[in-house]
C-alpha positions in Angstrom: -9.6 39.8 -4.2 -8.2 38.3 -1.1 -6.5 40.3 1.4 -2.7 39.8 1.7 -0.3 40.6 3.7 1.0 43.9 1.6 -3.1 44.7 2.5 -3.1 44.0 6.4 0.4 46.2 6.9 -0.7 49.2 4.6 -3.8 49.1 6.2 -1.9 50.0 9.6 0.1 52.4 8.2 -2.8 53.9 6.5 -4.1 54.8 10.1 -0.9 55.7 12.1 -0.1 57.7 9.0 -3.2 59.9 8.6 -4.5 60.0 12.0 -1.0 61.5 12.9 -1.0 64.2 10.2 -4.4 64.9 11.0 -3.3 65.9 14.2 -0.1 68.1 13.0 -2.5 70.0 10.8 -4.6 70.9 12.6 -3.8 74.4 13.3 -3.7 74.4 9.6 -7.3 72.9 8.6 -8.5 75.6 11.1 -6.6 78.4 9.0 -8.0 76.9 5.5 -11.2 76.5 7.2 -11.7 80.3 7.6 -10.2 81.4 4.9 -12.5 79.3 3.0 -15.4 80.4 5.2 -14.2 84.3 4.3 -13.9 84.3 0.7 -16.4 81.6 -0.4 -18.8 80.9 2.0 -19.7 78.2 3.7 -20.0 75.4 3.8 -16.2 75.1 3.6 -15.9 71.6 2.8 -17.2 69.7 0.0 -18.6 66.5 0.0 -19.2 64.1 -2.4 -20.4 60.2 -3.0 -17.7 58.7 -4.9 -17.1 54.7 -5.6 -14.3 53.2 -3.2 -13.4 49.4 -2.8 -15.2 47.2 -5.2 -17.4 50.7 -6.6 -18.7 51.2 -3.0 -20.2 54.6 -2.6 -18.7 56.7 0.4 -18.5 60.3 1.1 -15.7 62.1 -0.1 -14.4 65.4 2.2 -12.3 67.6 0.7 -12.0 71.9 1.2 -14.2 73.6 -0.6 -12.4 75.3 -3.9 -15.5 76.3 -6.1 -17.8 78.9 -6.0 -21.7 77.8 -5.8 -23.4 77.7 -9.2 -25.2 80.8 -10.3 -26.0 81.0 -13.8 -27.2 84.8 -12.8 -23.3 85.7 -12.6 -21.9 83.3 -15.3 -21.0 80.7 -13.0 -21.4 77.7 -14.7 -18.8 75.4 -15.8 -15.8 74.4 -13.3 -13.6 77.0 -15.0 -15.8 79.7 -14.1 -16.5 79.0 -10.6 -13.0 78.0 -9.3 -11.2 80.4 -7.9 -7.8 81.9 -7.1 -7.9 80.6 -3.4 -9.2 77.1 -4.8 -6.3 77.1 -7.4 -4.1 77.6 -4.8 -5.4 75.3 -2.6 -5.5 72.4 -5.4 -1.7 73.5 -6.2 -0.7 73.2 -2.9 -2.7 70.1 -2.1 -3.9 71.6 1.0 -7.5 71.0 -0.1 -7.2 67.6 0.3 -6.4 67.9 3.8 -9.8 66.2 5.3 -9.3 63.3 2.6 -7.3 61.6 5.6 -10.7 61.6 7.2 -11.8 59.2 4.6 -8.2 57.1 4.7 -8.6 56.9 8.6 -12.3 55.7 8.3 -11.3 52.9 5.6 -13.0 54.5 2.8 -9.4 55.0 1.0 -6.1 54.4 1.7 -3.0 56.8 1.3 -1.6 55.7 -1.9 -4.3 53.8 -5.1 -6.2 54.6 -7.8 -8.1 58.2 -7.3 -11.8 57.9 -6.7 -13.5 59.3 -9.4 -17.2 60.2 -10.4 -19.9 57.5 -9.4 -21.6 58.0 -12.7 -17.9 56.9 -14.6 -18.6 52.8 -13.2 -21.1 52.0 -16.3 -18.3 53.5 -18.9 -15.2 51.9 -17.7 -14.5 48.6 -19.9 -14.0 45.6 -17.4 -10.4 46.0 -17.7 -10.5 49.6 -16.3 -13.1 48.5 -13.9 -10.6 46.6 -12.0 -8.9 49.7 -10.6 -11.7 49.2 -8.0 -10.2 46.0 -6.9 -8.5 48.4 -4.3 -9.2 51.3 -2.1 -8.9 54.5 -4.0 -5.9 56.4 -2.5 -4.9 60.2 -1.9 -2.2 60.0 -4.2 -1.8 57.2 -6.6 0.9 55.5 -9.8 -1.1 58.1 -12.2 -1.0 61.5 -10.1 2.7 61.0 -10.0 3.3 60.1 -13.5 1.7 63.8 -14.8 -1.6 64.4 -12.5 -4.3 65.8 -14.7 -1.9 65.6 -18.0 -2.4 62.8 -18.3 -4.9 61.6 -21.0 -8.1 58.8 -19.5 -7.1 55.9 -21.4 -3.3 56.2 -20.2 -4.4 57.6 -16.7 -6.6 54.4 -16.3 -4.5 51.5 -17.6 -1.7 52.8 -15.1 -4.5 52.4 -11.8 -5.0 48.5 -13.5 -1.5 48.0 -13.7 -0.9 49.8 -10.1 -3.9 46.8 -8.9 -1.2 44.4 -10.6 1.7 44.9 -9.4 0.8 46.9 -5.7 3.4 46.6 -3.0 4.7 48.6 0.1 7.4 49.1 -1.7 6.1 51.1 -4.7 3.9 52.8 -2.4 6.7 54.4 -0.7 8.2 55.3 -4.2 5.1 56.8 -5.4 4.7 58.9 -1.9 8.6 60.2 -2.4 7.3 60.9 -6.1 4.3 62.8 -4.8 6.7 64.7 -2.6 7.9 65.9 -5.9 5.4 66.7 -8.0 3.8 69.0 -4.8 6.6 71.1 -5.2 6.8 71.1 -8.8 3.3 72.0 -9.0 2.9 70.7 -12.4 0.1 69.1 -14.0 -2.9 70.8 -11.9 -5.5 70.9 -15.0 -5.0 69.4 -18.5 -4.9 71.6 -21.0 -8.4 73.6 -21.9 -9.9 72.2 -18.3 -10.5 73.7 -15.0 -9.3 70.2 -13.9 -9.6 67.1 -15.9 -12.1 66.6 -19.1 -15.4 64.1 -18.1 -14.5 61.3 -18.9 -16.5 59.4 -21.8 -15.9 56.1 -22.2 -13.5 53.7 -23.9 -13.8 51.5 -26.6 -14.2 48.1 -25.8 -11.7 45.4 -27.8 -15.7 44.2 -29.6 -15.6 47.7 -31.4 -18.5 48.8 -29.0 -18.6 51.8 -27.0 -18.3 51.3 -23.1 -21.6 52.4 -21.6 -23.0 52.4 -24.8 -26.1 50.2 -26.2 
């Protein structure tokens, strides 16, 4: 996909914006920082390889919200090992703090599709797999349409349609939106999930699963 104008300017906004709220948070990184450090441990951020433009892998940074795995103590599954600091931290979006890291490098941008699990690009259908068509953002069309509520196949045909029909001006409608929902605090884990069920696969128009032989 060639880059267009809608491309060049959010690009430049995608820097003044971050690197200047990276700044104006600082003092409260450092604060998250050692909390994290004090009740969990360090290392007190997370990183992760997840597929950005065109399924590119890059580090993710995020705050640490999860305890480390330790089957000894029954801390296994997602549920299990996050905690009351990390729900609050997820609630409050503060955990994604060092994301603009990521936006200021060029890995993602403020507002697309969320970058999901690297292991999900050989079970999307080629339909879904054009959500990659774009950076991945901080906040995206489906985080501010129900967050983790809402179900794969909707969640994913709303990051194509997003790719479709992407302008400056629905970014700034979906950052008001996000505005919103962080204060609303709704949709933080689907129901039955620490977060967001794995996703599986979906099945192709052919009648044969995605990923599947």
């Amino acid at each position: 996909m060639r880059r267009n104008a809608t491309d060049v300017v959010q690009r430049a906004i995608d820097v003044v914006v971050a690197g200047g709220v990276l700044v104006a948070t600082a003092p409260v990184m450092a604060g998250v920082a050692a909390v994290v450090a004090a009740r969990l441990g360090r290392p007190v951020l997370f990183r992760q390889a997840r597929p950005g433009l065109h399924g590119r892998p890059f580090t993710l940074v995020k705050f640490r919200t999860m305890r480390d795995v330790d089957e000894s103590r029954g801390l296994v599954t997602d549920a299990d090992r996050l905690t009351g600091l990390g729900r609050a931290l997820r609630a409050s979006s503060l955990d994604e703090l060092p994301t603009l890291w990521n936006v200021l490098r060029g890995d993602m941008s403020l507002v697309g599709p969320r970058p999901l699990l690297m292991h999900y690009l050989d079970l999307y259908t080629p339909e879904q797999a054009r959500r990659h068509l774009v950076r991945p953002g901080v906040t995206g069309l489906a985080q501010v349409s129900g967050r983790n509520l809402v179900g794969w196949e909707d969640r994913l045909a709303l990051d194509v349609w997003y790719v479709d029909h992407r302008s400056l001006a629905l970014n700034l409608r979906i950052c008001a939106r996000t505005v919103l929902v962080l204060l609303r605090r709704a949709g933080i884990a689907a129901p039955g999930s620490a977060t967001m069920p794995l996703f599986t696969g979906s099945a192709r128009l052919d009648g044969v699963e995605a990923g599947g032989a």
